[in-house]
N, CA, C and O atoms as CSV, one atom per row, in Angstrom:
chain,resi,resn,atom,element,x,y,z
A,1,UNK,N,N,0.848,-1.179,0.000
A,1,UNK,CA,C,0.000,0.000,0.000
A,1,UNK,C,C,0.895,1.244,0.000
A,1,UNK,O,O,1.976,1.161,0.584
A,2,UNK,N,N,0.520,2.474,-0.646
A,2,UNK,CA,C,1.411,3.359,-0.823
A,2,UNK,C,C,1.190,4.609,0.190
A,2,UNK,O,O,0.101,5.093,0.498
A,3,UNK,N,N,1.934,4.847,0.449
A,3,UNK,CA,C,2.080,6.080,1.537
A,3,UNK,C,C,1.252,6.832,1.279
A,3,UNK,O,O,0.640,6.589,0.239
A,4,UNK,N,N,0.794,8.216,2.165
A,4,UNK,CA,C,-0.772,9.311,1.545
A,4,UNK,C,C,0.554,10.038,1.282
A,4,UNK,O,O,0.093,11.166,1.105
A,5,UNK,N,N,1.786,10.168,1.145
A,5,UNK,CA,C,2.809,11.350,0.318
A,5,UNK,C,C,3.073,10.967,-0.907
A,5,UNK,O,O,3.275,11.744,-1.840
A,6,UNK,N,N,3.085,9.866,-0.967
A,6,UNK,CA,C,3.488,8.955,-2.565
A,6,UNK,C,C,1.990,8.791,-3.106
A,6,UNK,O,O,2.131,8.117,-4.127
A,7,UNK,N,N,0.826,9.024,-2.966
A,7,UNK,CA,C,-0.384,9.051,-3.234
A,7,UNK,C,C,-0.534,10.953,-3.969
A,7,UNK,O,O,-0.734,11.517,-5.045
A,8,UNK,N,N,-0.325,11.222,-2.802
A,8,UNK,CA,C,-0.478,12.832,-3.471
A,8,UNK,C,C,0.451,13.283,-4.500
A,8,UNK,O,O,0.202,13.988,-5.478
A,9,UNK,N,N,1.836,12.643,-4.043
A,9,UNK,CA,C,2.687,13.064,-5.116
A,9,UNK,C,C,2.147,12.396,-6.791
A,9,UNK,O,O,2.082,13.158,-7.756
A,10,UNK,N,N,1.898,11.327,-6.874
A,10,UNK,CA,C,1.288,10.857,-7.844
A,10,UNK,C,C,0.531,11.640,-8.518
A,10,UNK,O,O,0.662,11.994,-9.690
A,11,UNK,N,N,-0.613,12.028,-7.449
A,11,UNK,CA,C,-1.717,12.703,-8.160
A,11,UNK,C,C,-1.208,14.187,-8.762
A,11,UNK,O,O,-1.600,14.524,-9.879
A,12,UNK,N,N,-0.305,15.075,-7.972
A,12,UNK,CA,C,0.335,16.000,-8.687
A,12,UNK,C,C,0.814,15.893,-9.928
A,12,UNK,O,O,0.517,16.718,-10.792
A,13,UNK,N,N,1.673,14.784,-10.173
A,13,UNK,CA,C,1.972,14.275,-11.298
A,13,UNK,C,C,1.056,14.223,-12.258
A,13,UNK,O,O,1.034,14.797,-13.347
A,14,UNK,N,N,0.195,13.386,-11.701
A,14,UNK,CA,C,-0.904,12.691,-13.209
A,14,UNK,C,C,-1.747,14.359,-13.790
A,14,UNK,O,O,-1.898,14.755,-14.946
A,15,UNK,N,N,-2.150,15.015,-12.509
A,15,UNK,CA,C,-2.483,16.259,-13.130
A,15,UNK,C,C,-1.491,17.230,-14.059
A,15,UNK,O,O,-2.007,17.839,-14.996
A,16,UNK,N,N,-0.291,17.346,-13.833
A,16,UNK,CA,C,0.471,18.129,-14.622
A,16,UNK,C,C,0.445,17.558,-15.361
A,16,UNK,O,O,0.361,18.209,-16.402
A,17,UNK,N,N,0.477,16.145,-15.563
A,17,UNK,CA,C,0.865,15.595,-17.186
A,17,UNK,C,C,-0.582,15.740,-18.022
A,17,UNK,O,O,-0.546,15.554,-19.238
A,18,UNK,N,N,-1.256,15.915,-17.679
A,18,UNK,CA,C,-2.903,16.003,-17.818
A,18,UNK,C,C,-2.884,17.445,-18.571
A,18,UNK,O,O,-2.894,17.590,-19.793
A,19,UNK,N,N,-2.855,18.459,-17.624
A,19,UNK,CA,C,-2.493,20.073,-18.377
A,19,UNK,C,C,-1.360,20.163,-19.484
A,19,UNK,O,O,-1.197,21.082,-20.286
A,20,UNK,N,N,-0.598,18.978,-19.346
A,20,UNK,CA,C,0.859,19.145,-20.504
A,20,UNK,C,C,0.133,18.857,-21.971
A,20,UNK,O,O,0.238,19.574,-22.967
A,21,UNK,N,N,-0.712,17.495,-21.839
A,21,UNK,CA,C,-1.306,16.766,-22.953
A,21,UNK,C,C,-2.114,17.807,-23.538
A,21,UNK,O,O,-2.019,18.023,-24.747
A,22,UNK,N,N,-2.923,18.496,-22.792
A,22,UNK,CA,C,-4.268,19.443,-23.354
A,22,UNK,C,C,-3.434,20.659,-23.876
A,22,UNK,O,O,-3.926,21.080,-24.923
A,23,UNK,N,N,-2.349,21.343,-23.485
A,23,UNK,CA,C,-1.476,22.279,-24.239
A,23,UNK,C,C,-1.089,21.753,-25.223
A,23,UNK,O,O,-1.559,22.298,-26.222
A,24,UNK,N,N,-0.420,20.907,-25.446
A,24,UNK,CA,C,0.692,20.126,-26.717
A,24,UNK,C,C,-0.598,19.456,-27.426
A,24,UNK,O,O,-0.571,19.280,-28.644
A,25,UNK,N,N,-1.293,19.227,-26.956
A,25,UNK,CA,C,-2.453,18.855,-28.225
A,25,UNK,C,C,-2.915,20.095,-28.955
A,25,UNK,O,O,-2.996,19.985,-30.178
A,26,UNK,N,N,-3.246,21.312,-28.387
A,26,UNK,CA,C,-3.773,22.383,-28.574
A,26,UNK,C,C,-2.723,23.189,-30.105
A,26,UNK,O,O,-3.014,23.627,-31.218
A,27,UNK,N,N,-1.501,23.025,-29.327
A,27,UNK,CA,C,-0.080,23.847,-30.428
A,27,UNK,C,C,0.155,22.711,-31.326
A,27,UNK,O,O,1.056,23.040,-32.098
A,28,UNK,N,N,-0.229,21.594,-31.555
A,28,UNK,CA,C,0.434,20.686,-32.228
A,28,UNK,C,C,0.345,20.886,-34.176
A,28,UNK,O,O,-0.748,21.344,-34.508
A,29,UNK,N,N,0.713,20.781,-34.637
A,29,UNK,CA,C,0.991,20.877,-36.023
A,29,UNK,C,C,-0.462,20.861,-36.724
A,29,UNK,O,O,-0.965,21.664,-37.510
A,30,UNK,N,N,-1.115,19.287,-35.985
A,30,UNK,CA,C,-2.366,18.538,-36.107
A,30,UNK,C,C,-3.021,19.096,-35.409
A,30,UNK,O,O,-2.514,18.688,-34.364
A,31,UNK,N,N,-3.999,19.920,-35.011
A,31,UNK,CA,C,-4.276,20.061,-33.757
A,31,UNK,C,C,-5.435,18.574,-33.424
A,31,UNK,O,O,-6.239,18.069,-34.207
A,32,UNK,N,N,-5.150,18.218,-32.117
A,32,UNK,CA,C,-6.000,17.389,-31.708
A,32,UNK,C,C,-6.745,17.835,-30.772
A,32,UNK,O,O,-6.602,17.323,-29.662
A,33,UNK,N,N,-7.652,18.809,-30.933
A,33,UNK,CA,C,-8.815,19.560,-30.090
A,33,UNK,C,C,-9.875,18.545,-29.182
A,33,UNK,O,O,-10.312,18.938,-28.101
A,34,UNK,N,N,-10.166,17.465,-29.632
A,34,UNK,CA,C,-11.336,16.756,-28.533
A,34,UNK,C,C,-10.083,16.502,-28.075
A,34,UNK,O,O,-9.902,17.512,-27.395
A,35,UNK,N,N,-8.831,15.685,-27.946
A,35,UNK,CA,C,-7.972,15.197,-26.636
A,35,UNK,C,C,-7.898,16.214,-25.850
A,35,UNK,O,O,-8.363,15.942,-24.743
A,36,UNK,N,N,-7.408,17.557,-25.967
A,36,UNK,CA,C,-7.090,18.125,-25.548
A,36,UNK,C,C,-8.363,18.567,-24.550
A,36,UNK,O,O,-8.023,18.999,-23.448
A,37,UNK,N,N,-9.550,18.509,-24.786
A,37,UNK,CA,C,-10.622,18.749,-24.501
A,37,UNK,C,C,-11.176,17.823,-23.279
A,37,UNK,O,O,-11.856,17.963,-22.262
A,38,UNK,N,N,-10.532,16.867,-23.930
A,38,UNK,CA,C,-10.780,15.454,-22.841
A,38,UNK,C,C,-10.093,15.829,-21.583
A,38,UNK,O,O,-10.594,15.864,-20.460
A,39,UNK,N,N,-8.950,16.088,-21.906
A,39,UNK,CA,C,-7.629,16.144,-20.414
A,39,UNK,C,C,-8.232,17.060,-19.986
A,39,UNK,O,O,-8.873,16.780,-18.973
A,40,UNK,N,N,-8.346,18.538,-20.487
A,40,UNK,CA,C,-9.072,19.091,-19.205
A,40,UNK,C,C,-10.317,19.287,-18.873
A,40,UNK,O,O,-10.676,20.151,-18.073
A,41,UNK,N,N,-11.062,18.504,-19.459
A,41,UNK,CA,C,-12.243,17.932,-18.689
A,41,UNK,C,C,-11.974,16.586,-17.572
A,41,UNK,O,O,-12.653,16.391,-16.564
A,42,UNK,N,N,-11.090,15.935,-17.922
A,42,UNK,CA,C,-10.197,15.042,-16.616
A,42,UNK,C,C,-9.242,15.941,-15.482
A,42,UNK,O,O,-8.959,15.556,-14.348
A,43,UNK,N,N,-8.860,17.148,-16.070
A,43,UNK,CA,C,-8.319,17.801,-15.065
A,43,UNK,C,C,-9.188,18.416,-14.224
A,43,UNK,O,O,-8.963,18.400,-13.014
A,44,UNK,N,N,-10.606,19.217,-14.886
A,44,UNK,CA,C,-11.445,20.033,-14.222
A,44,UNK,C,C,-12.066,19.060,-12.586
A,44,UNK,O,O,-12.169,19.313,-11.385
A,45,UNK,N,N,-12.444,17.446,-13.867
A,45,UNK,CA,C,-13.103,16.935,-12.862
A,45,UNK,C,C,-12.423,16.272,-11.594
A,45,UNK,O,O,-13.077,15.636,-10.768
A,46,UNK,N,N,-11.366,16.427,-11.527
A,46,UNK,CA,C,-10.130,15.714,-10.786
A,46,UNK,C,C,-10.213,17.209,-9.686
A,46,UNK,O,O,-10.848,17.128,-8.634
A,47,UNK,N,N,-9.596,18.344,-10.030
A,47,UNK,CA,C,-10.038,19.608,-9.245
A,47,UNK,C,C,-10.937,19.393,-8.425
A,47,UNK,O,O,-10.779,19.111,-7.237
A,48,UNK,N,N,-12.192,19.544,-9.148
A,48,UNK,CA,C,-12.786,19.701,-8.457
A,48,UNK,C,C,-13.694,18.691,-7.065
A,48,UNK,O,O,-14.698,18.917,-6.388
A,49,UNK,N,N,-12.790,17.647,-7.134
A,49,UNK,CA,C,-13.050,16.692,-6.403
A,49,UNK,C,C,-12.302,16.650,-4.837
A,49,UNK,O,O,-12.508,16.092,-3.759
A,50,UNK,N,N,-11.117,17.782,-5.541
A,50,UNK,CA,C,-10.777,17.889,-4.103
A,50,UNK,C,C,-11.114,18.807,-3.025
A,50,UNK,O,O,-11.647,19.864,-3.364
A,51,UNK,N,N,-10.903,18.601,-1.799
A,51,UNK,CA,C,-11.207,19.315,-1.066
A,51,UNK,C,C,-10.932,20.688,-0.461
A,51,UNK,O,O,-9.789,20.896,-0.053
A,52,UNK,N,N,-11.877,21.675,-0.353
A,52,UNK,CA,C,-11.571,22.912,-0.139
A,52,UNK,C,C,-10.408,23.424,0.643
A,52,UNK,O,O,-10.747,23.382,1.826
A,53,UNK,N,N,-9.261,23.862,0.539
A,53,UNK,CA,C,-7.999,24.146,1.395
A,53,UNK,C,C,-8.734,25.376,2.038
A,53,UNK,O,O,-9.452,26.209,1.486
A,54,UNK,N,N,-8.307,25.247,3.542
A,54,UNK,CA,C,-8.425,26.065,4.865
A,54,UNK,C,C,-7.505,27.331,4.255
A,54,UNK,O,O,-6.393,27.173,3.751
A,55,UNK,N,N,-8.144,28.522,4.393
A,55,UNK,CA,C,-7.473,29.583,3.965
A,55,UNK,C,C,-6.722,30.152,5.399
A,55,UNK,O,O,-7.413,30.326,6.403
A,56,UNK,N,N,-5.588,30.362,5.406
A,56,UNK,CA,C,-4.961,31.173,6.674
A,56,UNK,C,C,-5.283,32.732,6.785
A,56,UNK,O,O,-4.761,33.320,5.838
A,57,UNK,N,N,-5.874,33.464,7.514
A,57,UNK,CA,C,-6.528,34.470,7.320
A,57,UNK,C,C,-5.405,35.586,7.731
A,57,UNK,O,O,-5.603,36.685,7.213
A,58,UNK,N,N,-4.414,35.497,8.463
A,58,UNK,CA,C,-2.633,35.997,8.348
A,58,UNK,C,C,-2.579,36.228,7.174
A,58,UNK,O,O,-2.847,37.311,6.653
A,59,UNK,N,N,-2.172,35.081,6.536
A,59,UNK,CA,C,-1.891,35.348,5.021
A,59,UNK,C,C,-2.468,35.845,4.098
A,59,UNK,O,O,-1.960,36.698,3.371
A,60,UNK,N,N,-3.632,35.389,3.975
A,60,UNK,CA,C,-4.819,36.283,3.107
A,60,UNK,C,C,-4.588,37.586,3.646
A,60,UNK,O,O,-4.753,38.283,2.645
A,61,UNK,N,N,-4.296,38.407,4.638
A,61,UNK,CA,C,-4.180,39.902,4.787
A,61,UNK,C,C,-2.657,40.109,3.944
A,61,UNK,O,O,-2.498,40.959,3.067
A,62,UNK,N,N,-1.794,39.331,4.320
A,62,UNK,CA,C,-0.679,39.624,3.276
A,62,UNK,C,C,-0.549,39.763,2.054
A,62,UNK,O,O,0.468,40.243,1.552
A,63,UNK,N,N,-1.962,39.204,1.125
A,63,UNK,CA,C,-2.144,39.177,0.101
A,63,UNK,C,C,-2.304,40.844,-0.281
A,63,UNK,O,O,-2.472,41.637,0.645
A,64,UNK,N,N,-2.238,41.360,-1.796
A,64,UNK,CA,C,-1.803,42.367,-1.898
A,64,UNK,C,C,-3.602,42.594,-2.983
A,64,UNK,O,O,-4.135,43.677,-3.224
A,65,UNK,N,N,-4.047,41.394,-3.352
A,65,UNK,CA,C,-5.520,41.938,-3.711
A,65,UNK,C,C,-6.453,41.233,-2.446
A,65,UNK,O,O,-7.666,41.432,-2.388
């Protein structure tokens, strides 16, 4: 069974390579518009599956908007 750090790290992964595919499909010579379409509709739905991050309200005042 894999660690929850080697789990997340994964998933970081599979998402960047996810946003890489839907760019390089997009610029490609060919363009391949539904793949590209696909990945980030696999990226959107992957997003949005995760869970809302706790905002630090310190930091949010540090924010400059």
């Amino acid at each position: 069974m894999a660690s929850i750090a080697r789990k997340q790290s994964l998933s970081r992964l599979s998402s960047g390579l996810l946003d890489e595919l839907s760019f390089c499909c997009q610029l490609a010579a060919n363009p391949r518009l539904r793949l590209a379409e696909l990945a980030d509709e696999l990226l959107f739905e992957r997003q949005s599956q995760l869970p809302e991050q706790v905002q630090d309200p310190e930091i949010l005042a540090l924010l400059p908007y």
